[in-house]
N, C-alpha and C positions, 0 to 999 in steps of 0.2 A: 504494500500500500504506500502509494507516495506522502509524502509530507501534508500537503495540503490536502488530500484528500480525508488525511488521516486527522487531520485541525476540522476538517469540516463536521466528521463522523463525531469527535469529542465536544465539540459546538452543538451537535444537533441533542445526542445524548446528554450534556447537563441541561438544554435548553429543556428536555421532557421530564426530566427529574428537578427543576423547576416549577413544572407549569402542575404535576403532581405535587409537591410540597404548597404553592400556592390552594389548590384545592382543599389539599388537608388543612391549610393555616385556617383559610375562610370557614369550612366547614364546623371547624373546634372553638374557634376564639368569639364568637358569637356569645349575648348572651340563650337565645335560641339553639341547640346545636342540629344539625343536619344540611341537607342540601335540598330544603325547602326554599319556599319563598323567605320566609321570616327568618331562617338559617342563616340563607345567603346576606340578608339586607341588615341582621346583627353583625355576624360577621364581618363585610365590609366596611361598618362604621366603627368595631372594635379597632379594628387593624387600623381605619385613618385617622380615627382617636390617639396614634400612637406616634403620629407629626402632626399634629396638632391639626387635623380637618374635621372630615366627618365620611357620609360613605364616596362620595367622589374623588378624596386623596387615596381614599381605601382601593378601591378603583387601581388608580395612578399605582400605587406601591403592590399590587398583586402584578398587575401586569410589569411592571418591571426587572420583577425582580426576575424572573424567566430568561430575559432579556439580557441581563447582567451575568445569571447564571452561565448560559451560554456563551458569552461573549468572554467571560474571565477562562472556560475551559478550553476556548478557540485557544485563546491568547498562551495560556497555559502549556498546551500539548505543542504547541509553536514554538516557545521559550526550549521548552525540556527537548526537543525534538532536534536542535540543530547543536 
């Protein structure tokens, strides 16, 4: 596997173990727990409660993180690789 092929594969795998970790965040941190409507809409505002928003930073900071996730294991497998 070439390098960058192989920064992509470790990119796309922390990105999904991200956007999982995200799921589980939202689902638990609620004071609702599940992945109901009222699950989802506690959770959210627990998590944006936690930079000072509400559920729209919650919002911002789930999607992100996925986002970071992957892009720090891009970076990562790039660094360690050469």
């Amino acid at each position: 596997m070439s390098n960058e092929a192989g920064a992509k594969a470790a990119g796309v795998a922390g990105g999904v173990t991200g956007v999982a970790g995200s799921i589980g965040t939202v689902a638990a941190a609620g004071a609702v727990k599940g992945l109901g409507a009222a699950g989802i809409t506690s959770g959210l505002a627990a998590i944006g409660s936690v930079v000072g928003g509400g559920m729209a930073a919650g919002v911002a900071c789930t999607a992100a993180a996925p986002l970071a996730i992957g892009g720090l294991a891009y970076g990562l497998y790039k660094w360690l690789s050469d």
